[in-house]
C-alpha positions as CSV (number, residue, x, y, z in Angstrom):
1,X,0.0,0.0,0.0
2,X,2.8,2.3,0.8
3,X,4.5,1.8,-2.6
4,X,1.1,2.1,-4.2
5,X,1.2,5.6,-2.4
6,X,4.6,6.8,-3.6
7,X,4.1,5.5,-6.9
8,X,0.6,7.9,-7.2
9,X,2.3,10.8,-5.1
10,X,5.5,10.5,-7.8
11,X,3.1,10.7,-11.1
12,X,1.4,13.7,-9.0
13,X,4.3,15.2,-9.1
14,X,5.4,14.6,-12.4
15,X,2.5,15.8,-13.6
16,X,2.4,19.2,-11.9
17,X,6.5,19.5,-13.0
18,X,5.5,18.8,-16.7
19,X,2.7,21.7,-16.4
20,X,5.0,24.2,-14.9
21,X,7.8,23.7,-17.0
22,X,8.4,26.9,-18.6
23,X,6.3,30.2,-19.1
24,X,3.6,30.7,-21.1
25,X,4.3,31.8,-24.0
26,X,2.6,35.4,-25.6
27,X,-0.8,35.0,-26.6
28,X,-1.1,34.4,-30.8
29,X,-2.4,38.0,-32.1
30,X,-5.1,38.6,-34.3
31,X,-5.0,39.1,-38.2
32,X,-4.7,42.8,-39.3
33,X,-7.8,44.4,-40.3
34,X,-7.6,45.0,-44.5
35,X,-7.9,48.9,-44.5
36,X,-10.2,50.0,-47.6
37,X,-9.0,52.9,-49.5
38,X,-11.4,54.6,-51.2
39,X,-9.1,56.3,-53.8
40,X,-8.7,52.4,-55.2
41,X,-12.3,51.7,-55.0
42,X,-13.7,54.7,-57.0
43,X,-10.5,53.8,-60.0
44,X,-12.0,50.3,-59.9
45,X,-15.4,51.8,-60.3
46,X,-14.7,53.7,-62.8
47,X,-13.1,51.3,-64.8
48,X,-16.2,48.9,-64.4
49,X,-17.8,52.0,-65.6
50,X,-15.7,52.7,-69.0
51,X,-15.1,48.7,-69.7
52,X,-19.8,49.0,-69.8
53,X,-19.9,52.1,-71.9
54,X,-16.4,50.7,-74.1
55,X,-18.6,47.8,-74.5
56,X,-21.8,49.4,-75.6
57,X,-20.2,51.7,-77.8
58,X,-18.3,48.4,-79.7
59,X,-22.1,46.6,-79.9
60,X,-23.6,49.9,-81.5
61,X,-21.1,50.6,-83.8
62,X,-21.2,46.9,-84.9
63,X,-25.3,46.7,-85.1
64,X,-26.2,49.9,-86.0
65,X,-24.8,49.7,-89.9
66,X,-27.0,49.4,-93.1
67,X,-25.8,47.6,-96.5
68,X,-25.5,50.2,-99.5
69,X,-24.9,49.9,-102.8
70,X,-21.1,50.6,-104.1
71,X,-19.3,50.7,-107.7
72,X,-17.6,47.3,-107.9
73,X,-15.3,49.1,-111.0
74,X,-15.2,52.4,-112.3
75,X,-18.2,53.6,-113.7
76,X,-18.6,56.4,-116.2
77,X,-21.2,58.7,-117.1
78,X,-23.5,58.1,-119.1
79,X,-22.8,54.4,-118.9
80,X,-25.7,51.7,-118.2
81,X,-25.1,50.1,-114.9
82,X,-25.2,46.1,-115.1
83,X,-25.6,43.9,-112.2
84,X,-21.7,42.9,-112.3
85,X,-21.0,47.1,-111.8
86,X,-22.5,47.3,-108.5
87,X,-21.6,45.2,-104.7
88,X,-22.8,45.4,-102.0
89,X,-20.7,46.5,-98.5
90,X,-21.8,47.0,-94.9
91,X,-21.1,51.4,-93.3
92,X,-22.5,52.6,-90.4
93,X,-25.1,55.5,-90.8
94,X,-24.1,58.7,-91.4
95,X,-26.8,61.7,-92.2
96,X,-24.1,63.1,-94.3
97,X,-24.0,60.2,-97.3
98,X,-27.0,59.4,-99.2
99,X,-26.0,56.2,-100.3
100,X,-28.6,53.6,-102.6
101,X,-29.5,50.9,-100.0
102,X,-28.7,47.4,-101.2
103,X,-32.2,46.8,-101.3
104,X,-32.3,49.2,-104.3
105,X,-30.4,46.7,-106.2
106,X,-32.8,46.1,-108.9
107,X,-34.1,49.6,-109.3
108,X,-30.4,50.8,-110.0
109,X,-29.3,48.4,-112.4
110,X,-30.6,49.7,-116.0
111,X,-30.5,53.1,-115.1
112,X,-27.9,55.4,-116.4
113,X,-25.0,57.3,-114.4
114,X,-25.8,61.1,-114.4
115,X,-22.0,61.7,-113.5
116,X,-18.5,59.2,-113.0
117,X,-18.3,56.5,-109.9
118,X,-14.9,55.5,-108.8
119,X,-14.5,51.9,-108.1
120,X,-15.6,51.5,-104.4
121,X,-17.5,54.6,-104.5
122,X,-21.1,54.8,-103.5
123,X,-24.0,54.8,-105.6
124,X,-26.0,57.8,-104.9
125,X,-29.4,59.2,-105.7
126,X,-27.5,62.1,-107.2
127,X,-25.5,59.5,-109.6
128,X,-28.3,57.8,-110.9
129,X,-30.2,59.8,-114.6
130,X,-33.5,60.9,-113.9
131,X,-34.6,61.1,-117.4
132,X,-35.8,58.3,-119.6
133,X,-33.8,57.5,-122.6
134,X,-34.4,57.5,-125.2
135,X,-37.2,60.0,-124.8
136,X,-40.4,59.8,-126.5
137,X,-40.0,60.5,-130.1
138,X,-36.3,59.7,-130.2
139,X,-34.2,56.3,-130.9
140,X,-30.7,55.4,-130.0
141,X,-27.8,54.1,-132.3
142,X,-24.6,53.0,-131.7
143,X,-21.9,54.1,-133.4
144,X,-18.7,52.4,-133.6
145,X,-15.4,54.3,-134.9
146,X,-11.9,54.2,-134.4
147,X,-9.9,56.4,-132.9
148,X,-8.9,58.6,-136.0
149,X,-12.9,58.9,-137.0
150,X,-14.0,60.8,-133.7
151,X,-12.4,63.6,-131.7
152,X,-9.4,63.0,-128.9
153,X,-11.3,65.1,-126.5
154,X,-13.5,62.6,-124.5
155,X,-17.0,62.8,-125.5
156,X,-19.2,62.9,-122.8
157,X,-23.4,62.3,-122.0
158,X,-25.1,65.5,-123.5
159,X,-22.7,66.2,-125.8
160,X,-24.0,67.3,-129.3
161,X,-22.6,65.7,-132.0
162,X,-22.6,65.6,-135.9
163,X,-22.2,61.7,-137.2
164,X,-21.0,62.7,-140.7
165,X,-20.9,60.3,-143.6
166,X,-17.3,59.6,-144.7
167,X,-16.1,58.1,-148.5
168,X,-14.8,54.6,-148.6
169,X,-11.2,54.4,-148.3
170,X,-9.5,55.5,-151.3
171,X,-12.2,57.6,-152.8
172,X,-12.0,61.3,-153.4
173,X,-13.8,63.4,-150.8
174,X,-17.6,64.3,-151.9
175,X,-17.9,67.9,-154.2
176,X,-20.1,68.8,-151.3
177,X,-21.4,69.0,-147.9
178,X,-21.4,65.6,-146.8
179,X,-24.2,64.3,-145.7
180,X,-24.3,64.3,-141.0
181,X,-26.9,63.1,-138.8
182,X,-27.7,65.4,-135.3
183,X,-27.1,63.6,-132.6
184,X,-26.9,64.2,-128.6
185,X,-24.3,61.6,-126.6
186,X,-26.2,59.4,-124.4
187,X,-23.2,57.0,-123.6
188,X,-19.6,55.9,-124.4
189,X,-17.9,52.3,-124.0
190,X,-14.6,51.1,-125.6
191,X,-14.7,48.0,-127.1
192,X,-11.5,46.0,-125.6
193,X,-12.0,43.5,-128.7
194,X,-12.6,45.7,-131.7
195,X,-10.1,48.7,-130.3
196,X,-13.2,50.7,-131.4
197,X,-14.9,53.7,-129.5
198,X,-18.5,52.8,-129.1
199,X,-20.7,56.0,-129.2
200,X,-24.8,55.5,-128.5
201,X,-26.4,58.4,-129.6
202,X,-30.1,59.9,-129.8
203,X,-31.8,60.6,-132.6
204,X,-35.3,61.6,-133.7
205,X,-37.1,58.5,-134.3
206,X,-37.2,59.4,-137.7
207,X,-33.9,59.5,-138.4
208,X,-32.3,56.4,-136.5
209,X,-32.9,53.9,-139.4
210,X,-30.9,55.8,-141.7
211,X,-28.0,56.5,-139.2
212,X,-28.1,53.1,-138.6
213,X,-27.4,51.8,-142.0
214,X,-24.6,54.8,-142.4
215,X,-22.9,53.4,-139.3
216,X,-23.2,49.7,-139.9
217,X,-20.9,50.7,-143.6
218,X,-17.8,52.1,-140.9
219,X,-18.0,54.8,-143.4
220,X,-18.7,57.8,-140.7
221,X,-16.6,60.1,-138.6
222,X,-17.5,62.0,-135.5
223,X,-17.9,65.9,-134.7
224,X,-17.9,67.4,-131.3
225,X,-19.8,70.8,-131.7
226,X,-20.1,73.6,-129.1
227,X,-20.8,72.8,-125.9
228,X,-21.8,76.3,-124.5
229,X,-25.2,76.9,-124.0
């Protein structure tokens, strides 16, 4: 019983020695509070801010665009416009251009140019002739000479013109005044496989079946008259 005793007392002991072994150490502190700084938050408000209106300004410029009509190649005046003249391209809208919508396509091909497109330019009310040709009473004829059998100043739509009748090659020139049709330039091409200038020109009714038959001989040469009014 006595060594039953000691041997309690001893652990006793042992145990208060192991709990008073040292000091207690300093008590753990607690985190630092995260200071807010409000210079930082309003930048990152007002970056949230930009990166909303950044983004609606990139959705309207990229939705709020209309599909026009545009010369595909150069297009001169006078000329008739074909389906292969014209394409179509995406702009956005601007008051300041009064371009043909795409949906015009069909009413602007046939019509004639009232003044000269670029290629890539836009295809304007403006551009497009509001007069009907030929008008009533009048025919067109084309007229197809070389180089040397019409002026080297450009002819252009309105013009007025004299189609004069011309002696075969190798003939003497006629005792007297030739015979000419009057004529008004209504549209010029050049013909990449003949190397011949292609004039259309209106005539009174009339008159077209004779001019005709006078151009179809290559016999005829071209005169530019006055063009002040």
């Amino acid at each position: 019983m006595k060594a039953m005793g000691m041997t309690t007392a001893t652990n006793k002991d042992r145990t208060i020695d192991h709990g008073s072994a040292g000091p207690a150490g300093p008590p753990l502190a607690p985190p630092p509070k995260l200071r807010r700084r409000p210079a930082l938050v309003a930048v990152a408000a007002a970056m949230v801010c930009l990166g909303a209106a950044l983004a609606a300004w990139a959705w309207t410029a990229t939705t709020n665009t209309t599909e026009v009509l545009v010369a595909r190649d150069g297009i001169a005046r006078g000329q008739v416009i074909e389906a292969d003249d014209l394409a179509r391209v995406q702009i956005g809208t601007d008051p300041a251009l009064d371009p043909m919508p795409a949906s015009a396509f069909d009413t602007v091909v046939g019509k004639r140019a009232s003044l000269d497109i670029a290629a890539g330019g836009f295809v304007t009310r403006s551009a497009l002739a509001t007069t009907v040709v030929p008008a009533e009473g009048s025919s067109v004829v084309g007229v197809a000479v070389t180089p040397a059998q019409a002026p080297s100043e450009p002819l252009q739509v309105g013009d007025r013109v004299r189609v004069v009748v011309t002696p075969p090659a190798g003939d003497a020139p006629p005792s007297g005044t030739p015979a000419a049709s009057d004529a008004e330039v209504v549209g010029t091409r050049y013909s990449e496989e003949t190397g011949q200038l292609v004039v259309d020109v209106q005539v009174a009714a009339g008159d077209a079946t004779l001019l005709a038959a006078r151009a179809a001989t290559g016999n005829v040469a071209i005169v530019l008259d006055s063009r002040e009014r």
